[in-house]
PDB file of N, CA, C and O in Angstrom:
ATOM      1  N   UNK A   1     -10.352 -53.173   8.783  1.00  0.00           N
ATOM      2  CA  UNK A   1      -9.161 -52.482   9.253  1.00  0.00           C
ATOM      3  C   UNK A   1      -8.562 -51.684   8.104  1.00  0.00           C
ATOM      4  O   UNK A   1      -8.980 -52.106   7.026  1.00  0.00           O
ATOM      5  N   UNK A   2      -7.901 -50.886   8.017  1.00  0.00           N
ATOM      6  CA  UNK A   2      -7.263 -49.601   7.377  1.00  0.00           C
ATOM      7  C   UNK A   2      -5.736 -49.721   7.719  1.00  0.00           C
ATOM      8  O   UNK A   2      -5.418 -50.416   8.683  1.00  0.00           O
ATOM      9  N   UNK A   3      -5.052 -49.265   7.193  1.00  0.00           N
ATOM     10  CA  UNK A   3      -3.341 -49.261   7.604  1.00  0.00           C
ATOM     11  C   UNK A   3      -3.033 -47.726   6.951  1.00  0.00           C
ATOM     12  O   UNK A   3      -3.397 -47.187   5.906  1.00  0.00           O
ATOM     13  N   UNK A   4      -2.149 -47.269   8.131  1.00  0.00           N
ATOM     14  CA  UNK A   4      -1.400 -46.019   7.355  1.00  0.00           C
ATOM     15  C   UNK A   4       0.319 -46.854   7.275  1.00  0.00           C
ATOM     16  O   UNK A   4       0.808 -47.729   7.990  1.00  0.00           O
ATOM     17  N   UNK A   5       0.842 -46.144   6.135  1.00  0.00           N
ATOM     18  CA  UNK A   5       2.169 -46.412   6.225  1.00  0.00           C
ATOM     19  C   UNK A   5       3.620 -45.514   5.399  1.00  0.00           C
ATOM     20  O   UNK A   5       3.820 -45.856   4.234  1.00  0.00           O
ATOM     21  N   UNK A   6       4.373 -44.651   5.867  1.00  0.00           N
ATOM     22  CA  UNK A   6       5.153 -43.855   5.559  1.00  0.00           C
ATOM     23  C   UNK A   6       6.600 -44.284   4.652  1.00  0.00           C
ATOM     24  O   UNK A   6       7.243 -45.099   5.313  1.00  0.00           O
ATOM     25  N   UNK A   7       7.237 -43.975   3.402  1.00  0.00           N
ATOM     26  CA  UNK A   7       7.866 -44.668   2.574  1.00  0.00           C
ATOM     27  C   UNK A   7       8.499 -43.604   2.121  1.00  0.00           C
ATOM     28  O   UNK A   7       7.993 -42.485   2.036  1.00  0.00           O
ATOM     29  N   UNK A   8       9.869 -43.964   1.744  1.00  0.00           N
ATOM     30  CA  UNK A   8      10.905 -42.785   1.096  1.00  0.00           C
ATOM     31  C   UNK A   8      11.507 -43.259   0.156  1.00  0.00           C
ATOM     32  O   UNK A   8      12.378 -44.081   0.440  1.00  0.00           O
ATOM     33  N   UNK A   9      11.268 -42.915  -1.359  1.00  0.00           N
ATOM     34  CA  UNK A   9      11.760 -43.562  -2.279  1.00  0.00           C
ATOM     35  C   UNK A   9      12.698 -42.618  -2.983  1.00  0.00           C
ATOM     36  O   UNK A   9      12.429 -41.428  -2.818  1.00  0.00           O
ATOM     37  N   UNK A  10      13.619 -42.862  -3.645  1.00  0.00           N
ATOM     38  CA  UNK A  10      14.340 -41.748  -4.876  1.00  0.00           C
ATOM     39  C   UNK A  10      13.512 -41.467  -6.269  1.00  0.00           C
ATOM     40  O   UNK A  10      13.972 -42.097  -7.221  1.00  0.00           O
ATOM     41  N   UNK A  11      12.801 -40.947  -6.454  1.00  0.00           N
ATOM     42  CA  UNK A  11      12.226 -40.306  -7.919  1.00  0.00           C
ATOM     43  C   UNK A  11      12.387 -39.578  -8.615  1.00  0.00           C
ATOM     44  O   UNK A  11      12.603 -38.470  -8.123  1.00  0.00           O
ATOM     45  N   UNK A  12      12.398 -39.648  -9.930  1.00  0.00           N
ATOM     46  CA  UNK A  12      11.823 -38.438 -10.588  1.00  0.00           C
ATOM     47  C   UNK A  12      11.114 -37.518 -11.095  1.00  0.00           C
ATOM     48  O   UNK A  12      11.290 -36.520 -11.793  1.00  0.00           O
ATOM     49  N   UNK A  13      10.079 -38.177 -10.488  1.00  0.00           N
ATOM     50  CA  UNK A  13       8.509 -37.664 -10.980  1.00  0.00           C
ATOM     51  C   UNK A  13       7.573 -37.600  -9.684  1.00  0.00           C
ATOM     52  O   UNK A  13       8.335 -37.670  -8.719  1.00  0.00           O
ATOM     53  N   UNK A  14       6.695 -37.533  -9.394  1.00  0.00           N
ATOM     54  CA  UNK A  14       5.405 -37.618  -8.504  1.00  0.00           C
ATOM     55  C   UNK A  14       4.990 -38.938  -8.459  1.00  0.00           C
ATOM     56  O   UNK A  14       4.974 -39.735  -7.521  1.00  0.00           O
ATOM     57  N   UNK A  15       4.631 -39.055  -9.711  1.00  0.00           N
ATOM     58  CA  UNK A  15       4.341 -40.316 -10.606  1.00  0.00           C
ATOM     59  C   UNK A  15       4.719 -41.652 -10.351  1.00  0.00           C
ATOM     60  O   UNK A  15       4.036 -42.647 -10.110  1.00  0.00           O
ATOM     61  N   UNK A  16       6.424 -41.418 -10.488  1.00  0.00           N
ATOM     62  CA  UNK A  16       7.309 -42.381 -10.220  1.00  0.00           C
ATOM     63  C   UNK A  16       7.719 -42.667  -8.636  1.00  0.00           C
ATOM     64  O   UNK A  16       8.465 -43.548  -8.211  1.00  0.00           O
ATOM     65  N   UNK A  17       6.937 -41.562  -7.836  1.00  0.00           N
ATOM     66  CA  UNK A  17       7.313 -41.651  -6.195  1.00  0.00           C
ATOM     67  C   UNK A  17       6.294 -42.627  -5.662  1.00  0.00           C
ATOM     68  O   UNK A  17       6.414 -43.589  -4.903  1.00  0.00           O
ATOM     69  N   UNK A  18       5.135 -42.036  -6.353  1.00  0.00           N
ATOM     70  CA  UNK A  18       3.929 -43.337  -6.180  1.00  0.00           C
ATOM     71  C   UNK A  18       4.124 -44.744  -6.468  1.00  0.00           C
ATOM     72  O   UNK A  18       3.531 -45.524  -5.723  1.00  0.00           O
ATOM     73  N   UNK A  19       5.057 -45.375  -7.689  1.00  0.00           N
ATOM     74  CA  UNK A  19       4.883 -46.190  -8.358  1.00  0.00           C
ATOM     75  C   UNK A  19       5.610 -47.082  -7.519  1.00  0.00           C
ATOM     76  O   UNK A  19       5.368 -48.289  -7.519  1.00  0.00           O
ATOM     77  N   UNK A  20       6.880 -46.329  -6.482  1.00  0.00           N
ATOM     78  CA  UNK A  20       8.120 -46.895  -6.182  1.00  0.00           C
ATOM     79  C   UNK A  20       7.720 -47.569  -4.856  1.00  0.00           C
ATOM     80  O   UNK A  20       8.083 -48.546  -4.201  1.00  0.00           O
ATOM     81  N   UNK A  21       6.462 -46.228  -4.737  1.00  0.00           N
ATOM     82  CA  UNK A  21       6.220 -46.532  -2.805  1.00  0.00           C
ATOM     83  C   UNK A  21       4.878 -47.736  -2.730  1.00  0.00           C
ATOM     84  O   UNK A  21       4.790 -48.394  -1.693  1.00  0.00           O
ATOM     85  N   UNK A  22       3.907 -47.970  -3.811  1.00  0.00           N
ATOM     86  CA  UNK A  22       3.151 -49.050  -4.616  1.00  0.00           C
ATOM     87  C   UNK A  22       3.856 -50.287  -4.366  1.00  0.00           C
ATOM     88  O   UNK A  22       3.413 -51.175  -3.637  1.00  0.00           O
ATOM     89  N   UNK A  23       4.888 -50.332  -4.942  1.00  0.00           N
ATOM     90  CA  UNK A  23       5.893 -51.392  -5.023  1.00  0.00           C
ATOM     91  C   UNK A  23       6.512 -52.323  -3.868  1.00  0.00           C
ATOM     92  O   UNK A  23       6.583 -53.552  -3.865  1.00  0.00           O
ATOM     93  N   UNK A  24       6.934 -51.426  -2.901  1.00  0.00           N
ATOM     94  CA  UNK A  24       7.569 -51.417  -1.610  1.00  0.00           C
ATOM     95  C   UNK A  24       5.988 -52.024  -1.065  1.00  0.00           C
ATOM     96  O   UNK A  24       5.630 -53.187  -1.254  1.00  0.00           O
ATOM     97  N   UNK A  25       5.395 -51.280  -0.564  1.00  0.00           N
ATOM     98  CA  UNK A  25       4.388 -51.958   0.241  1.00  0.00           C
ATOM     99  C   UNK A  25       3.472 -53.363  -0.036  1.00  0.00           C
ATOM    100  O   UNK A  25       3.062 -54.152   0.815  1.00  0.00           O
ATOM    101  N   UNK A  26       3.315 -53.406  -1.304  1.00  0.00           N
ATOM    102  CA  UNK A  26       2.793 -54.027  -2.099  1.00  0.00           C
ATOM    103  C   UNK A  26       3.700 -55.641  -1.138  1.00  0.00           C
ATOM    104  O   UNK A  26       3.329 -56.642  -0.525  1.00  0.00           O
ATOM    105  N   UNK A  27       5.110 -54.943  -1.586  1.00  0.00           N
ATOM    106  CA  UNK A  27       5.577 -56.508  -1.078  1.00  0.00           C
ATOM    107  C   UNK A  27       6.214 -56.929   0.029  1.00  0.00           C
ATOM    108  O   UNK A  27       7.222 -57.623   0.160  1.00  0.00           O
ATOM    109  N   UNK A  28       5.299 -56.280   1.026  1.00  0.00           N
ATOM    110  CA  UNK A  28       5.688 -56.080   2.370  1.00  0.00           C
ATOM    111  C   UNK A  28       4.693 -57.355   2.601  1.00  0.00           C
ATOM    112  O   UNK A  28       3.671 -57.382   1.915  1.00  0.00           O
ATOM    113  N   UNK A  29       4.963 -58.546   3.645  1.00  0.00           N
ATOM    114  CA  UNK A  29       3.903 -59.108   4.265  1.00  0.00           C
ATOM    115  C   UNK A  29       2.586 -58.761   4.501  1.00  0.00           C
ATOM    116  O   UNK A  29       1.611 -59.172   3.873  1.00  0.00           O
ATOM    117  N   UNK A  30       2.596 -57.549   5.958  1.00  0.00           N
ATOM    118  CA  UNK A  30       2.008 -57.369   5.961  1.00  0.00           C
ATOM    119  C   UNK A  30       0.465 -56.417   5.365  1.00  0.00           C
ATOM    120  O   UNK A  30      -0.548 -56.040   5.955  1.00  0.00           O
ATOM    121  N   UNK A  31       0.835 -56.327   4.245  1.00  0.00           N
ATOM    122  CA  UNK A  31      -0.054 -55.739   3.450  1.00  0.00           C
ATOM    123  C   UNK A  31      -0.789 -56.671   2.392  1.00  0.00           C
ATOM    124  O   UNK A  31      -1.540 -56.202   1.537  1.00  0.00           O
ATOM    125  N   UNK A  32      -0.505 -58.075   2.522  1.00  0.00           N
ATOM    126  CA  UNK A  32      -1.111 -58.797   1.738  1.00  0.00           C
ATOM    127  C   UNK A  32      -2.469 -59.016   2.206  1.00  0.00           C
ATOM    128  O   UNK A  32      -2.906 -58.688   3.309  1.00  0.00           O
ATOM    129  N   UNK A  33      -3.066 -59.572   1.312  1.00  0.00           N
ATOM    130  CA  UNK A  33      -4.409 -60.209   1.240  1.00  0.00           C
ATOM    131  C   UNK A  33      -4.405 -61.478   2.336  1.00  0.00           C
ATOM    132  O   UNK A  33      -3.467 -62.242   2.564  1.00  0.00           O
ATOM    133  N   UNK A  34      -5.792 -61.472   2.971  1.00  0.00           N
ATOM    134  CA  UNK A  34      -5.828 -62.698   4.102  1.00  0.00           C
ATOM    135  C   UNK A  34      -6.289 -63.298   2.970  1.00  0.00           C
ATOM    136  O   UNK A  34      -6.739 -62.759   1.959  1.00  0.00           O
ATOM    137  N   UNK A  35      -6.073 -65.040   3.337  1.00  0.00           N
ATOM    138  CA  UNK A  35      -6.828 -66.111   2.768  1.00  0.00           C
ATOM    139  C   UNK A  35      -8.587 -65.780   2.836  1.00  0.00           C
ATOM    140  O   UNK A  35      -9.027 -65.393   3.918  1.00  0.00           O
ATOM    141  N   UNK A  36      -9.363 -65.913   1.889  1.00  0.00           N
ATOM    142  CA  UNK A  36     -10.759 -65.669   1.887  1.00  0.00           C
ATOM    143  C   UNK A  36     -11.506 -64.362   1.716  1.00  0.00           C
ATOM    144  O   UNK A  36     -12.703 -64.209   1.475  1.00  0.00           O
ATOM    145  N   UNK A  37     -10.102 -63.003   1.973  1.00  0.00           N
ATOM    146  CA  UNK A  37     -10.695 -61.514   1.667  1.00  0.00           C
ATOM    147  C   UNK A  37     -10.212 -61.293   0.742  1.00  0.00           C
ATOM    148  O   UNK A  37      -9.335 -62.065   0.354  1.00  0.00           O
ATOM    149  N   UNK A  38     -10.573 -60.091  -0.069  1.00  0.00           N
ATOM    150  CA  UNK A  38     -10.128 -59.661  -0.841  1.00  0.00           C
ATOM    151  C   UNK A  38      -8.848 -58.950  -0.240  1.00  0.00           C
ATOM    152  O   UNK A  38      -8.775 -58.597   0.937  1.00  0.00           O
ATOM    153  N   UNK A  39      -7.727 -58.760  -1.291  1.00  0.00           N
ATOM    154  CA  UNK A  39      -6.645 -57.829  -1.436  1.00  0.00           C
ATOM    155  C   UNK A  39      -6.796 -56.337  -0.826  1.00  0.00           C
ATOM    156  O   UNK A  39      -7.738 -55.719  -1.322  1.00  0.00           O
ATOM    157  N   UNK A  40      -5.956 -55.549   0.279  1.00  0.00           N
ATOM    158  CA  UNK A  40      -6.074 -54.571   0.194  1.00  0.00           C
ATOM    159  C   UNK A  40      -6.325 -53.915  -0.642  1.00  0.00           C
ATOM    160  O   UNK A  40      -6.101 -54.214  -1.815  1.00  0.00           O
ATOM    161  N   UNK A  41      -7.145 -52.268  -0.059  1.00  0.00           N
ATOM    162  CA  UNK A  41      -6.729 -51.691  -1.352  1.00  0.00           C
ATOM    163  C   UNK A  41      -5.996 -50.554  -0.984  1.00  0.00           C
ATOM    164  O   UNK A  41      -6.004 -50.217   0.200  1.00  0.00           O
ATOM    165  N   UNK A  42      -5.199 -49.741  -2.030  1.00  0.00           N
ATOM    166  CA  UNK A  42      -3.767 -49.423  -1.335  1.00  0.00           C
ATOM    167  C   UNK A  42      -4.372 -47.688  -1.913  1.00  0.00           C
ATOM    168  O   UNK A  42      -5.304 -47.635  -2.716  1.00  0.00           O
ATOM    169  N   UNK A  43      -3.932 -46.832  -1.564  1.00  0.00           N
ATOM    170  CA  UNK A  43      -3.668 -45.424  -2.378  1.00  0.00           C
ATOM    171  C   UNK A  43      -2.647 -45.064  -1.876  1.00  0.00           C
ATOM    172  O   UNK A  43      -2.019 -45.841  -1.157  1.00  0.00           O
ATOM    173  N   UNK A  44      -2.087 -43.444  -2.186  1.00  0.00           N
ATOM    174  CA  UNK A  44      -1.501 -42.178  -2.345  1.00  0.00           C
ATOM    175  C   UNK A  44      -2.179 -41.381  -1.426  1.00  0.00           C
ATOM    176  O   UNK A  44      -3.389 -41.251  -1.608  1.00  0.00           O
ATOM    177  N   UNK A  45      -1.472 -40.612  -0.129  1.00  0.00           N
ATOM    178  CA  UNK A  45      -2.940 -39.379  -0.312  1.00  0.00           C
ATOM    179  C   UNK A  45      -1.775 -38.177  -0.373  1.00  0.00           C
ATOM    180  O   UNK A  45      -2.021 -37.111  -0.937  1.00  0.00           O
ATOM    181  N   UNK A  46      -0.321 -38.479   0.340  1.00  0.00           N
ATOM    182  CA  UNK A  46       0.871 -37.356   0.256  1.00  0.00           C
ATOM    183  C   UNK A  46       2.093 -37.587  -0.357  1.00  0.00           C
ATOM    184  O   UNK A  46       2.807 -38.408   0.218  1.00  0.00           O
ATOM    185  N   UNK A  47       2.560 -37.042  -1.451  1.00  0.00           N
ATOM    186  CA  UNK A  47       3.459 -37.272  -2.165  1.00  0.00           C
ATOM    187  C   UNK A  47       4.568 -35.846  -1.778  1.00  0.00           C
ATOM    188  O   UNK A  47       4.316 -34.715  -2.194  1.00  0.00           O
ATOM    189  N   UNK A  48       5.752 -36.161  -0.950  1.00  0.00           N
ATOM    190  CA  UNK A  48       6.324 -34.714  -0.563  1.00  0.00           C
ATOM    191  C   UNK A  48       7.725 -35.035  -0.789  1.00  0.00           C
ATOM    192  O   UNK A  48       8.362 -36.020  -0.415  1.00  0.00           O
ATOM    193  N   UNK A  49       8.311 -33.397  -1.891  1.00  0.00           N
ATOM    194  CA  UNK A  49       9.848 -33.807  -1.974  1.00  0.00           C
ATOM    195  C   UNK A  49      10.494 -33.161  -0.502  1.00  0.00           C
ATOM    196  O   UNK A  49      10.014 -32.391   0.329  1.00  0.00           O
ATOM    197  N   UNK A  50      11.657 -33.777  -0.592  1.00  0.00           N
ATOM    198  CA  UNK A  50      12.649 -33.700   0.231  1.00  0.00           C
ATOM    199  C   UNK A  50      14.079 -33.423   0.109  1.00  0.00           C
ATOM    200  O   UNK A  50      14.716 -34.186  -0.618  1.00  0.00           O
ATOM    201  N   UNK A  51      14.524 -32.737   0.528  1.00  0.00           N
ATOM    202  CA  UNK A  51      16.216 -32.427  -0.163  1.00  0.00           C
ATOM    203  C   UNK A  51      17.072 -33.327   0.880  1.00  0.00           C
ATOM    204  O   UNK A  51      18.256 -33.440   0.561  1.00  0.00           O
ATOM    205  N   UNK A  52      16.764 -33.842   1.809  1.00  0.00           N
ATOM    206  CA  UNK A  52      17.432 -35.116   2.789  1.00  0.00           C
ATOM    207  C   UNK A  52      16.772 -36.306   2.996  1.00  0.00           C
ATOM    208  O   UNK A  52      15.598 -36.181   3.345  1.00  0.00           O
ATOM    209  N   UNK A  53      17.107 -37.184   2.904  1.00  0.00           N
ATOM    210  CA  UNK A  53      16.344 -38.443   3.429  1.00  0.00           C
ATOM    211  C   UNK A  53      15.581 -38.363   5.016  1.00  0.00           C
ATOM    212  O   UNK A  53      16.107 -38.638   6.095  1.00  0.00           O
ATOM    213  N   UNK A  54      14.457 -37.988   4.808  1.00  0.00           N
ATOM    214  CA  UNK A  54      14.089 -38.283   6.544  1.00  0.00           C
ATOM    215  C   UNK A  54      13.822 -39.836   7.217  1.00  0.00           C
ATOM    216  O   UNK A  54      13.073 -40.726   6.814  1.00  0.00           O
ATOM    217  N   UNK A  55      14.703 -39.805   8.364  1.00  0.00           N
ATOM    218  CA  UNK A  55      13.811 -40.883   9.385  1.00  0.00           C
ATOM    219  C   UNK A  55      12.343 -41.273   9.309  1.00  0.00           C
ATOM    220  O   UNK A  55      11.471 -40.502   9.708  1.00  0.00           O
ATOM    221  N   UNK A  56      12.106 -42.311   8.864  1.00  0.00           N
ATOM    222  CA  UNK A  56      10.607 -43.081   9.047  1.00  0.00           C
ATOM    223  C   UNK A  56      10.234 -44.209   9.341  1.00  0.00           C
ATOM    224  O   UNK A  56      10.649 -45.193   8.729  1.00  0.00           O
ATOM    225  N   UNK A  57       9.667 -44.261   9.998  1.00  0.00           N
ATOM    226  CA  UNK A  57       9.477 -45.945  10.912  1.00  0.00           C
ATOM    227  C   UNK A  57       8.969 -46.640  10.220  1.00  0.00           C
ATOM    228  O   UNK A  57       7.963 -46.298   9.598  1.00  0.00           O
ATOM    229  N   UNK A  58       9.527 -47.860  10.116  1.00  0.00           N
ATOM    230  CA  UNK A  58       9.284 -49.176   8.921  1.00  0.00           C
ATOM    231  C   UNK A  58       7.792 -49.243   9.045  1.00  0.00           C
ATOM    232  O   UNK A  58       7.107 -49.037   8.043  1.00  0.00           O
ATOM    233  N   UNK A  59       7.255 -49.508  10.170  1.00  0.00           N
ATOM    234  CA  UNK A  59       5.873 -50.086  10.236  1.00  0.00           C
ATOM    235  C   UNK A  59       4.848 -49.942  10.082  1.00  0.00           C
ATOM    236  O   UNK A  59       4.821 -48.755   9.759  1.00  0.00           O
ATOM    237  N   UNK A  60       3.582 -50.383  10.059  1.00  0.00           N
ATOM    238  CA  UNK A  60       2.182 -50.325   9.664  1.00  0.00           C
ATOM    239  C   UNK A  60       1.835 -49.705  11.198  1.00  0.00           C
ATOM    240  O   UNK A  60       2.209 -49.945  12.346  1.00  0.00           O
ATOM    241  N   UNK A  61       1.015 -48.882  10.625  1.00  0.00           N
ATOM    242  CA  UNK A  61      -0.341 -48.247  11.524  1.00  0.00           C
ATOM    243  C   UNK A  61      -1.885 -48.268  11.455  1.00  0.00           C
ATOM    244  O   UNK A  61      -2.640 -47.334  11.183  1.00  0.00           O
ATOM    245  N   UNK A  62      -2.284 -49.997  11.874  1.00  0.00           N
ATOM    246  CA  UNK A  62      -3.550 -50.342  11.915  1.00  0.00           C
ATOM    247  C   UNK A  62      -4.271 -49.500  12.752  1.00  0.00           C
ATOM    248  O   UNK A  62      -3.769 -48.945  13.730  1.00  0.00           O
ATOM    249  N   UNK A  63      -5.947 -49.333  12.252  1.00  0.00           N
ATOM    250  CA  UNK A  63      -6.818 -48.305  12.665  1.00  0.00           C
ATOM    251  C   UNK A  63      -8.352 -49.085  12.046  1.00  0.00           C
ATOM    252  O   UNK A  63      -8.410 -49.557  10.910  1.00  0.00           O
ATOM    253  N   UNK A  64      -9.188 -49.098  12.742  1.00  0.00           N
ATOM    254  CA  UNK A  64     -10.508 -49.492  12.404  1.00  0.00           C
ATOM    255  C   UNK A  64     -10.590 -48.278  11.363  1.00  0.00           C
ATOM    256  O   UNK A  64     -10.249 -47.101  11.250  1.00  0.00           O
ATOM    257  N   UNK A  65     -11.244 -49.281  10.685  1.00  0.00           N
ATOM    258  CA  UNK A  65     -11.780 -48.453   8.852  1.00  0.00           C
ATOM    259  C   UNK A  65     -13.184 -47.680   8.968  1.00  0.00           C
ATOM    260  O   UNK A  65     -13.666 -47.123   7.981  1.00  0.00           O
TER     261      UNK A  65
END
């Protein structure tokens, strides 16, 4: 399984938008590791500024990998 998941952090960098949104998911439940698999593995693929906070839905979007 695969997960998409959408995150809005305050940054100052690109860098630091990744690091923040890493963080957040990281320690979300559902993104942990099952007992016996390995650990997700997590990336980046859109890093986009914003001059307002947009609406984004808390949740995971499971999808066969």
């Amino acid at each position: 399984m695969a997960f998409r998941v959408a995150r809005v952090v305050d940054a100052i960098s690109r860098d630091d938008a990744v690091a923040k949104a890493m963080v957040m998911v990281r320690a979300d439940p559902k993104a942990q590791g099952v007992a016996g698999k390995p650990a997700p593995e997590l990336s980046v693929e859109h890093v986009v500024k914003v001059k307002a906070r947009p609406a984004v839905k808390p949740g995971f979007m499971f999808f066969p990998d």
